[in-house]
N, C-alpha and C positions, 0 to 999 in steps of 0.2 A: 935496636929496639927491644924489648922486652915485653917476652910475652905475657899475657895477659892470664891470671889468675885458672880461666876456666880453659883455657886455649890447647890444642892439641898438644901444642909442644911444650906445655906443664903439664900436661896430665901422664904424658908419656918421660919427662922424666922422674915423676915420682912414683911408678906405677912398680909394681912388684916385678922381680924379673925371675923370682922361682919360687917356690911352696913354701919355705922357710923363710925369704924376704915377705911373701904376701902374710904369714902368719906373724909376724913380727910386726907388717904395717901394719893391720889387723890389731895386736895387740895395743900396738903406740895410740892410736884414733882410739879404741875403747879408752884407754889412761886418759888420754886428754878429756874425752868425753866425761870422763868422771868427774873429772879435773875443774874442767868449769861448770858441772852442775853444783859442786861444793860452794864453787865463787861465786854464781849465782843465787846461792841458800844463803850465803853469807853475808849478800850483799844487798839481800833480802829482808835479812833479818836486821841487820846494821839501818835499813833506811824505816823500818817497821819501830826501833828505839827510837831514834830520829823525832818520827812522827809522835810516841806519846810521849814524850820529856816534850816538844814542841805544843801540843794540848794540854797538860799539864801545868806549862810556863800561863798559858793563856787562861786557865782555871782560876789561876793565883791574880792574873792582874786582872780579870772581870771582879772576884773577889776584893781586891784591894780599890778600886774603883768604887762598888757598890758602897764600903764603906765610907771612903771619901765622901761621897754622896750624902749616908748617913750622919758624919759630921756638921758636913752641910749643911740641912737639912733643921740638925738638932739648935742650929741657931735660932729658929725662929724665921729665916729670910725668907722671902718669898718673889716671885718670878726673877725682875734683874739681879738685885742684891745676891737672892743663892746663884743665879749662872755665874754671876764675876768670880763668888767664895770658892765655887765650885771647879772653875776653871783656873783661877791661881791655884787651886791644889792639884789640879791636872800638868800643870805647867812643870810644876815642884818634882812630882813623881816622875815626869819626862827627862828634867834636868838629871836626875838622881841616876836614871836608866842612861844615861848616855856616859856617866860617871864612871860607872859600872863595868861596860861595853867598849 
């Protein structure tokens, strides 16, 4: 069986066995510590891009939308007529996005 992570008999074999092994663990745990604060900043910063090119992408098709709209709109239609015009163009720019994708 194997012991368990927090379990006396891991702790005790990785525990320091003189002043130059404890400062050596000591140093390695500080390294590492570093180590994944960096990966954590990094991986912070990586999903924080993520996030505005993904608001960004959504800026541009609320934009492209509205103008559909405008198109729309600029016919003259009114209630069915523009939902139909308005939704074959909706349909087009989805087609196009899958195209894309």
């Amino acid at each position: 069986m194997t012991p368990q992570p927090s379990s006396p008999e891991t702790i005790s074999a990785v525990a320091p066995r003189s002043a130059h092994d404890a400062e050596t663990y000591i140093a390695t745990l500080e390294a590492l510590n570093h180590t994944l604060r960096i990966e954590a900043r990094k991986s912070a910063e990586q999903a924080q891009s993520r996030l505005a090119e993904v608001e960004h992408r959504l800026k541009n098709t609320f934009t492209t939308i509205a103008a559909l709209a405008t198109q729309s709109a600029q016919l003259g239609d009114t209630g069915e007529a523009f939902r139909e015009r308005f939704e074959a163009r909706l349909l087009v720019l989805a087609r196009s996005h899958e195209l894309l994708v």
